[in-house]
C-alpha positions in Angstrom: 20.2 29.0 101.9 17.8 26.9 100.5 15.1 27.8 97.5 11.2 26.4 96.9 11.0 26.4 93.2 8.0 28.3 91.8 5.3 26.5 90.6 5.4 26.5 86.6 3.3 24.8 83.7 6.2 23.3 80.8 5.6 20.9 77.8 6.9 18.1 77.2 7.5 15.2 75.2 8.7 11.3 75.9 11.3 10.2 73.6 10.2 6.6 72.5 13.2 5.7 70.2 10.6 6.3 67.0 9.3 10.0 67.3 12.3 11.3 65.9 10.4 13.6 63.7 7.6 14.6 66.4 10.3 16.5 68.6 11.9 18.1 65.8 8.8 19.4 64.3 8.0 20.6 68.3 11.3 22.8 67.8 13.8 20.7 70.0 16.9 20.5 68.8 17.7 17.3 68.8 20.1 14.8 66.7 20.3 11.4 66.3 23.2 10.1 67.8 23.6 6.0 66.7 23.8 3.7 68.8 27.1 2.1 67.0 28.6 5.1 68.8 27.0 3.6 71.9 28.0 -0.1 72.1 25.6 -2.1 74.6 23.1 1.2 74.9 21.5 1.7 71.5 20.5 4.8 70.0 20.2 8.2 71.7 19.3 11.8 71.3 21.7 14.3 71.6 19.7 18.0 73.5 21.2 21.4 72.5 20.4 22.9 75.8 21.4 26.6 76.9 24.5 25.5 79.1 25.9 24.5 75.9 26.6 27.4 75.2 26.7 29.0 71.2 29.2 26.5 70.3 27.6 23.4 71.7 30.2 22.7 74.3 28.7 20.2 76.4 26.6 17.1 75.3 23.3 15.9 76.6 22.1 12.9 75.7 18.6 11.7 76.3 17.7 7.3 75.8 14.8 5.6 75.2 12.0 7.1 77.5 13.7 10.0 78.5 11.5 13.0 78.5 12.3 16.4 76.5 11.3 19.4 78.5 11.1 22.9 77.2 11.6 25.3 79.3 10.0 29.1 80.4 12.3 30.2 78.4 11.6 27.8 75.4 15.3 25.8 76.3 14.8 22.4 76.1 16.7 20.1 78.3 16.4 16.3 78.7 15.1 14.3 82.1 14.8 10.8 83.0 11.4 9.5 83.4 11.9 8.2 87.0 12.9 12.2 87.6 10.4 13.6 85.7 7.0 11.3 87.2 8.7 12.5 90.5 8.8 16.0 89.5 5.8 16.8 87.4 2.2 16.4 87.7 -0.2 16.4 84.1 -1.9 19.5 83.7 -5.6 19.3 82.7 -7.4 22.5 80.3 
């Protein structure tokens, strides 16, 4: 089988490396993950996302210019810009 995906408006926010405190204050979960724990790939976000389930599981990590998308059900979840640009159009009011 193969599905269309229905036609919905989300928000979302592109992670510059410095707006740290912009997501958070949106109400994605996000942390800081440093980039010494990244050698050669700088600093990242790490996305509490619903497959992570209530212990965190699984880890998604979002770089530089990634884009944080919350979901119709307020989830967040992280996508690439090159994804994203593909994917979404702006919405105008």
């Amino acid at each position: 089988m193969k599905y269309r995906q229905r036609p919905v408006v989300i928000e979302a926010v592109q992670w510059t490396g410095d707006n740290y405190d912009e997501l958070r204050e949106w109400g994605a979960p996000v942390t800081v993950l440093p980039a010494s724990n990244r050698p050669g790939r700088g600093e990242a976000l790490i996305i509490g996302t619903l497959e992570d389930g209530p212990n965190c599981e699984a880890v998604h990590i979002a770089d530089p210019q990634d884009w944080i998308i919350k979901g119709i059900a307020n989830e967040f979840y992280p996508c690439k810009d090159s994804i994203f640009r593909a994917t979404y159009d702006p919405v105008t009011p």
